[in-house]
N, CA, C and O atoms as CSV, one atom per row, in Angstrom:
chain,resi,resn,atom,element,x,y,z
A,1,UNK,N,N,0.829,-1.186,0.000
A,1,UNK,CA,C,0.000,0.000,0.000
A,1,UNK,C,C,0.877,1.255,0.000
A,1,UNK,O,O,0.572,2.217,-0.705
A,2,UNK,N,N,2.088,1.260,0.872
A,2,UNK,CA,C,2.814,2.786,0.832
A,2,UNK,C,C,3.608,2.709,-0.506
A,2,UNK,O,O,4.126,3.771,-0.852
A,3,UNK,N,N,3.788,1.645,-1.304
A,3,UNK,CA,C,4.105,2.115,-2.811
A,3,UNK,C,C,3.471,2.416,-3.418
A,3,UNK,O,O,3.894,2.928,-4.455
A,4,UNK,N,N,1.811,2.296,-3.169
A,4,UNK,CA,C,1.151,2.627,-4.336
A,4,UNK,C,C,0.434,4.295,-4.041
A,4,UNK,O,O,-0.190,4.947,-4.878
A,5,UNK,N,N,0.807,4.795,-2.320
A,5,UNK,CA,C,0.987,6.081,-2.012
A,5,UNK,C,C,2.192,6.708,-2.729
A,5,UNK,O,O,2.112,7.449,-3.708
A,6,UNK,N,N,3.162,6.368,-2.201
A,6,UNK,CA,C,4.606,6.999,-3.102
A,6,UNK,C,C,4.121,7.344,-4.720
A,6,UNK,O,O,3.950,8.487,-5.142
A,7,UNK,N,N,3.922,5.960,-5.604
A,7,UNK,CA,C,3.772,6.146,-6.395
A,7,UNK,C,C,2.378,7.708,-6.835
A,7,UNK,O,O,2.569,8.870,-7.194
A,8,UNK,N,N,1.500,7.167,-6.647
A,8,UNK,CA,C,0.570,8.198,-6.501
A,8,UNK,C,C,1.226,9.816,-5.926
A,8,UNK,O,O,1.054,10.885,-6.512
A,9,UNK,N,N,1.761,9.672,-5.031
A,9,UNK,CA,C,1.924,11.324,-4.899
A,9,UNK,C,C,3.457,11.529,-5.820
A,9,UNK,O,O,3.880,12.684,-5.859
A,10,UNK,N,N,4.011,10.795,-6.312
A,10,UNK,CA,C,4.894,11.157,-7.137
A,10,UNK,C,C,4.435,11.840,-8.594
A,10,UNK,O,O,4.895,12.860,-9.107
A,11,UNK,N,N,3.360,10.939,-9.111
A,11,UNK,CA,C,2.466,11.435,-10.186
A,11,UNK,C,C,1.981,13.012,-9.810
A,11,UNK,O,O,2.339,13.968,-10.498
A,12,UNK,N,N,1.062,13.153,-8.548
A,12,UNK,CA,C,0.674,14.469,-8.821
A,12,UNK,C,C,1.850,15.394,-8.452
A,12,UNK,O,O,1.673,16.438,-9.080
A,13,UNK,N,N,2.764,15.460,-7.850
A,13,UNK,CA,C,4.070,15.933,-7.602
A,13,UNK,C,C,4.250,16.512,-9.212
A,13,UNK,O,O,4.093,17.633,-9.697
A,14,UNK,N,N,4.513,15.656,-9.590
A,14,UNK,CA,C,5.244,15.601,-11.608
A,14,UNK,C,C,3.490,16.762,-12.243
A,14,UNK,O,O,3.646,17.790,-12.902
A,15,UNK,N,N,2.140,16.272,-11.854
A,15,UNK,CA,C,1.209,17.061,-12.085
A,15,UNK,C,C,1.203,18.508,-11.953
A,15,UNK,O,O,0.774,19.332,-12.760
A,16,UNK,N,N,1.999,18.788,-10.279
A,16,UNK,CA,C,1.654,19.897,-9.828
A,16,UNK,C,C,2.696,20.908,-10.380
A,16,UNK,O,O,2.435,22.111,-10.382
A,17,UNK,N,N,4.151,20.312,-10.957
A,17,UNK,CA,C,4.990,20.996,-11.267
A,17,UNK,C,C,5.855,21.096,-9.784
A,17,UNK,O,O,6.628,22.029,-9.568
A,18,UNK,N,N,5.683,20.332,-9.102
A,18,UNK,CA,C,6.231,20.451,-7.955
A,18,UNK,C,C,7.457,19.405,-7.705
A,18,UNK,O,O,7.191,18.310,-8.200
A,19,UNK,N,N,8.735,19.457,-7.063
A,19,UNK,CA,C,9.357,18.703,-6.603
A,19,UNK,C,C,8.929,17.153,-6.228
A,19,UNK,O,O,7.779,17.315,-5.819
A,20,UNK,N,N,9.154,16.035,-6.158
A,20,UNK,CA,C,8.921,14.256,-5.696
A,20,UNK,C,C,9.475,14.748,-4.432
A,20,UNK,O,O,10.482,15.450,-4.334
A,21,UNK,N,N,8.568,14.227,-3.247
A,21,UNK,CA,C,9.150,14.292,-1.933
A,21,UNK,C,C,8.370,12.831,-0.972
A,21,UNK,O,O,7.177,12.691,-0.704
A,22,UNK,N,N,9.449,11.967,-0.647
A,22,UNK,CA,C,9.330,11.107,0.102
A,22,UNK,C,C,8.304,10.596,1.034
A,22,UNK,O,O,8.609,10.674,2.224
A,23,UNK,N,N,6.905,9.982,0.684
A,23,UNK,CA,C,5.814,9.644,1.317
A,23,UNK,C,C,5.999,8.953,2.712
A,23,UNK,O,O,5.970,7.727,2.820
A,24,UNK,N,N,6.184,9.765,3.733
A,24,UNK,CA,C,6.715,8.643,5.274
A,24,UNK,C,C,6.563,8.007,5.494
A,24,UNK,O,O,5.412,7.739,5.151
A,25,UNK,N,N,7.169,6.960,6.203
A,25,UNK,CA,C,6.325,5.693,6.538
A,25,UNK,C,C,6.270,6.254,8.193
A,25,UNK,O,O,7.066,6.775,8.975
A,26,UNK,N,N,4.530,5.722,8.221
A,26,UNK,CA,C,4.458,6.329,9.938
A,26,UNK,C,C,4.483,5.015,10.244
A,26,UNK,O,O,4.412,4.040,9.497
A,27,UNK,N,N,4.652,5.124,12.086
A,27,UNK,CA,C,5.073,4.286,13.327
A,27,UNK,C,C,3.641,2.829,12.884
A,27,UNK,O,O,3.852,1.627,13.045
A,28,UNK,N,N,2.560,3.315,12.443
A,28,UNK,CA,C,1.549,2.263,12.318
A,28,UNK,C,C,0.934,2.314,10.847
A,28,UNK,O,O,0.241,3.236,10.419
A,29,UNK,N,N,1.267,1.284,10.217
A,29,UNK,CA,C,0.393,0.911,8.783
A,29,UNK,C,C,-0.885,1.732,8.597
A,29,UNK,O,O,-1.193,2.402,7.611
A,30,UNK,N,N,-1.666,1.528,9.890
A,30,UNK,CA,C,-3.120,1.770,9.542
A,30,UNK,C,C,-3.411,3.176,9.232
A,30,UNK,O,O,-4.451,3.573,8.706
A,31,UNK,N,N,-2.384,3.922,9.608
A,31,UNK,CA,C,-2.573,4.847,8.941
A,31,UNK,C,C,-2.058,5.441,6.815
A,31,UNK,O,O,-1.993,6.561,6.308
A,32,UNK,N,N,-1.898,4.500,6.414
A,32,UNK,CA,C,-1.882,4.579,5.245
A,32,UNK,C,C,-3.280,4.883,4.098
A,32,UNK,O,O,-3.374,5.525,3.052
A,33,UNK,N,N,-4.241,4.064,4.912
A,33,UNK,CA,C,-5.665,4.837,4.276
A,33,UNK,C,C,-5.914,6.086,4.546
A,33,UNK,O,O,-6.920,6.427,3.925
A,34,UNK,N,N,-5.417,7.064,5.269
A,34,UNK,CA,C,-5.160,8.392,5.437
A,34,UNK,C,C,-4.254,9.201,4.344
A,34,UNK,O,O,-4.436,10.299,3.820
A,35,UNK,N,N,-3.358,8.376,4.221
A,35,UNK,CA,C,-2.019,9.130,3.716
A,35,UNK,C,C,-3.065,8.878,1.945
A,35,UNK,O,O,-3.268,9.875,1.252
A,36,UNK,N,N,-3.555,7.562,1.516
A,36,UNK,CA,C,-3.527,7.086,0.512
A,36,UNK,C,C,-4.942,8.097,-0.412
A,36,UNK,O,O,-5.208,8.261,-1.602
A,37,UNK,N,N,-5.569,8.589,0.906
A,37,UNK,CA,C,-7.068,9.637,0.972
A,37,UNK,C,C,-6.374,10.966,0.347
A,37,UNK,O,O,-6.779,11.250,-0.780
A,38,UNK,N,N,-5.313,11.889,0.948
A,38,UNK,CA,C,-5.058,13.002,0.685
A,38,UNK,C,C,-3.982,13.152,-0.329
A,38,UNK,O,O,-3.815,14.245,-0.870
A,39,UNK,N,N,-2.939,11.711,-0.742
A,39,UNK,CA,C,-2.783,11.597,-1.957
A,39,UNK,C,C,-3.720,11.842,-3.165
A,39,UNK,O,O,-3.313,12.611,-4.035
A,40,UNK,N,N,-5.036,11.216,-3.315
A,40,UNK,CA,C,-5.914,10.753,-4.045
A,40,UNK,C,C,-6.207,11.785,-4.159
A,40,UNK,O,O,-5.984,12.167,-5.308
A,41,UNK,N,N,-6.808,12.843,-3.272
A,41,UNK,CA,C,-7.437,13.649,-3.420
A,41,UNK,C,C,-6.767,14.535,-4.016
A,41,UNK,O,O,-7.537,15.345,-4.534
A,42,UNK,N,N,-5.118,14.909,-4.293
A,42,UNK,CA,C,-4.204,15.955,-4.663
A,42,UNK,C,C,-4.412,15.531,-5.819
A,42,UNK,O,O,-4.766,16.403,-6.613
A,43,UNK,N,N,-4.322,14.499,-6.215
A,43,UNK,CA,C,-4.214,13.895,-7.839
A,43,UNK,C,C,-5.229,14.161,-8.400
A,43,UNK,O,O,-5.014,14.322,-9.601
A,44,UNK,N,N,-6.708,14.348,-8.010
A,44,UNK,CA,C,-7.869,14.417,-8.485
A,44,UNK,C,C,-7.887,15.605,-8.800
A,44,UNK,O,O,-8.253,15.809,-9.958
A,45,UNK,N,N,-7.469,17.012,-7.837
A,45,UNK,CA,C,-7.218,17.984,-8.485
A,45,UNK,C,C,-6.360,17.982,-9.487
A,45,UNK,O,O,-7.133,18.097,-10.438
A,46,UNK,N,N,-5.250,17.930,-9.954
A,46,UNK,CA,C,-4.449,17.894,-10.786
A,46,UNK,C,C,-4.809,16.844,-12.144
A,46,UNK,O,O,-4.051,16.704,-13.104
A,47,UNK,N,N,-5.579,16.444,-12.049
A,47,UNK,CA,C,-6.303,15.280,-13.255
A,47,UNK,C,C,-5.825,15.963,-14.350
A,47,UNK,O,O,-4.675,15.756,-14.738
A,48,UNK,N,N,-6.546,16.745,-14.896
A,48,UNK,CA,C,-6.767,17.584,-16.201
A,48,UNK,C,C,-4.873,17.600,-16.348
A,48,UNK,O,O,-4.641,17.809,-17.539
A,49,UNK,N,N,-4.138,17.520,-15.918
A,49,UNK,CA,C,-2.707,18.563,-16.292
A,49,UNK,C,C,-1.956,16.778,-16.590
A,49,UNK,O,O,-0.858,16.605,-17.119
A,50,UNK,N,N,-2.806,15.733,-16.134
A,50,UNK,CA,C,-1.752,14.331,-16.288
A,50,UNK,C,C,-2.007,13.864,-17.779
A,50,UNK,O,O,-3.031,14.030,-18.441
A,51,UNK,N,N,-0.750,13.199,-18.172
A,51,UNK,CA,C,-0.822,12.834,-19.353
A,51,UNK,C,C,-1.526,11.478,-19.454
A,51,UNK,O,O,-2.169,11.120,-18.467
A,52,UNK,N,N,-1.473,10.527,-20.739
A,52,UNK,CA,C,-1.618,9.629,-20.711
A,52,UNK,C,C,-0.729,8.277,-20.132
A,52,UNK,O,O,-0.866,7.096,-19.812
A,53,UNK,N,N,0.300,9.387,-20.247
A,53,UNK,CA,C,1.672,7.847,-19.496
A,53,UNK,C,C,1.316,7.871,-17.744
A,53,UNK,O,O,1.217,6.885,-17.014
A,54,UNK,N,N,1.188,9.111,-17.417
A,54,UNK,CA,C,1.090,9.536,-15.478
A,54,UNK,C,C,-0.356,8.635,-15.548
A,54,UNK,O,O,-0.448,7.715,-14.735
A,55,UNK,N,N,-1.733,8.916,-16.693
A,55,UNK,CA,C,-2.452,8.173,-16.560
A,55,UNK,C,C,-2.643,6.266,-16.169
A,55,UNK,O,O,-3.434,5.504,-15.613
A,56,UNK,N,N,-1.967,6.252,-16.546
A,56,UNK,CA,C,-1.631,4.714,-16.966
A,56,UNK,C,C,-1.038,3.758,-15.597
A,56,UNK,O,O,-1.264,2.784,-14.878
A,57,UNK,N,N,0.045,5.073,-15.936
A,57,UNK,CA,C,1.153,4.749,-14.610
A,57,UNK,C,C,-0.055,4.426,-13.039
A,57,UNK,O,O,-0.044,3.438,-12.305
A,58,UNK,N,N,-1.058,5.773,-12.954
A,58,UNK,CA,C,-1.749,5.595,-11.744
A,58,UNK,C,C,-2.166,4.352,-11.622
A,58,UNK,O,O,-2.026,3.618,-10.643
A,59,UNK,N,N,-2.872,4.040,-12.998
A,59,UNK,CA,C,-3.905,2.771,-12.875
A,59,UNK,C,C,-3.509,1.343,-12.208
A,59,UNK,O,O,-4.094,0.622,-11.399
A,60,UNK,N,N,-2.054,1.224,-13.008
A,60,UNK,CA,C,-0.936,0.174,-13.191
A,60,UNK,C,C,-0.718,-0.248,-11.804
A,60,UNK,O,O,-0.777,-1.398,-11.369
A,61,UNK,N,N,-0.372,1.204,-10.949
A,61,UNK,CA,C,-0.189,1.324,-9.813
A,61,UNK,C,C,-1.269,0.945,-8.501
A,61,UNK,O,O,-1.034,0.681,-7.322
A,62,UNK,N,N,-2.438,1.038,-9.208
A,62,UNK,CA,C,-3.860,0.792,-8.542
A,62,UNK,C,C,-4.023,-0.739,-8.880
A,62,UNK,O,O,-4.424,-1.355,-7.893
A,63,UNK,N,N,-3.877,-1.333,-9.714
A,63,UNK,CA,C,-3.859,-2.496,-9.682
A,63,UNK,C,C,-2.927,-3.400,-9.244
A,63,UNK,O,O,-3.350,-4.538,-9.039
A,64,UNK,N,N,-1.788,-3.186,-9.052
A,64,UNK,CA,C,-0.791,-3.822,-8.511
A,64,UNK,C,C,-1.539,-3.767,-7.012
A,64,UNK,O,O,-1.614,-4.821,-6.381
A,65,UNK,N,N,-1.871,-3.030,-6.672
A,65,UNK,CA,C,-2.228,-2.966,-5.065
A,65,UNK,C,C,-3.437,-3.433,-4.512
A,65,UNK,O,O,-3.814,-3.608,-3.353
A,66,UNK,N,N,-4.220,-3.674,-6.184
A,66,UNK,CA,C,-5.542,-4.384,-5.640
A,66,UNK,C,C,-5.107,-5.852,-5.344
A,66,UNK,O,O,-5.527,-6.410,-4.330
A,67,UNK,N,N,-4.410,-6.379,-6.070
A,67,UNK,CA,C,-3.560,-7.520,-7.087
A,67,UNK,C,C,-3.088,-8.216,-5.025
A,67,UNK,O,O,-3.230,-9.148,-4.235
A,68,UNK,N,N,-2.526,-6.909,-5.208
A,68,UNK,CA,C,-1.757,-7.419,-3.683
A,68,UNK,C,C,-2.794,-7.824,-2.437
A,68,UNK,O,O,-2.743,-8.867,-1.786
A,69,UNK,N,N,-3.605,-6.895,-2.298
A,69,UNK,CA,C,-4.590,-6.865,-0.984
A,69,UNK,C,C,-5.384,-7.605,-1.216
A,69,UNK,O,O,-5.783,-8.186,-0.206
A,70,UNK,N,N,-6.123,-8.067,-2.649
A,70,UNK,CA,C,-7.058,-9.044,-2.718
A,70,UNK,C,C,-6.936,-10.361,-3.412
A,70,UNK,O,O,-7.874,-11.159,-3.393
């Protein structure tokens, strides 16, 4: 799950025109559906500005992690 955060905020990072900066790993997992929420949500703004490769890349990335958890 925190790669497919990394990955994800690396995309809108590259979206926002902004620097890639290191997604933390906190003291407890469970907080990764947090981290994985306000990722999501940065990327959703930034939609319109991703290409088709950042597109792809997200999906790729979303499935690897479904792939994994289920």
């Amino acid at each position: 799950m925190h790669r497919l955060v990394q990955t994800l905020a690396d995309l809108a990072a590259d979206a926002e025109g902004q620097p890639r900066r290191t997604v933390p790993r906190l003291s407890n997992d469970t907080h990764l559906p947090d981290q994985l929420q306000v990722v999501g949500l940065d990327l959703l703004e930034y939609e319109s500005k991703l290409t088709e490769e950042q597109r792809a890349a997200a999906e790729a990335a979303i499935q690897r992690a479904r792939s994994a958890l289920f």
